[in-house]
Steps between C-alpha positions, in 0.01 A plus 500: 500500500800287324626485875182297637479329203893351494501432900127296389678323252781439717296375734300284270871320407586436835162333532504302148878373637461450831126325529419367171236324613179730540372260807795531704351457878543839711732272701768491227474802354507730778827512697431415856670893604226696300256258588537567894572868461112511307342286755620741824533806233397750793661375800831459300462844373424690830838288632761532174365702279467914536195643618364856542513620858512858454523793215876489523592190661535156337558169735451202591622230741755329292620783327504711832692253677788529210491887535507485849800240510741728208771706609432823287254548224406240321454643150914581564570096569820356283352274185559158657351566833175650316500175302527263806245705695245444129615146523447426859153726498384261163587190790277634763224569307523140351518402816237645698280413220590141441466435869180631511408257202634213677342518820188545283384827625305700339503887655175748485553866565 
């Protein structure tokens, strides 16, 4: 309970600091990344983000493409190489889903 109730209060700070103004328009007080990741929430999910494909098995295009491409196991990769592949992964997402905003699409599955 004191968990929820200090990451609410935390989050109530953030708010209070960051948009004092109670009529802040969505535009400005949404940042443009979570706002095209909501609007294609599905698509971008089924292409970055893990999905179930069977009892044991885990994948995805994205993340099958960086399995595919490692030498070894990944779970074994050195610390900075795990942090570029996080950091270039974080890209592509933001990328595939910011290009989707901008060309104004708006995917139904």
């Amino acid at each position: 309970m004191a968990h929820n109730t200090s990451f609410l209060l935390g989050y109530l700070l953030i708010q209070i600091l960051f948009f004092p103004n109670p009529n802040t328009p969505y535009e400005d007080a949404v940042p443009w990344t979570l706002d095209a990741i909501n609007r294609n929430g599905l698509a971008v999910f089924l292409i970055v983000l893990p999905r179930k494909v069977s009892a044991d098995v885990k994948a995805n295009l994205l993340t099958g493409a960086i399995n595919m491409g490692m030498k070894g196991d990944t779970i074994d990769a050195p610390t900075f190489l795990a942090m570029a592949i996080l950091g270039l992964y974080t890209f592509l997402v933001n990328l595939v889903a910011g290009g989707i905003k901008y060309e104004g699409w708006k995917l139904k599955l």
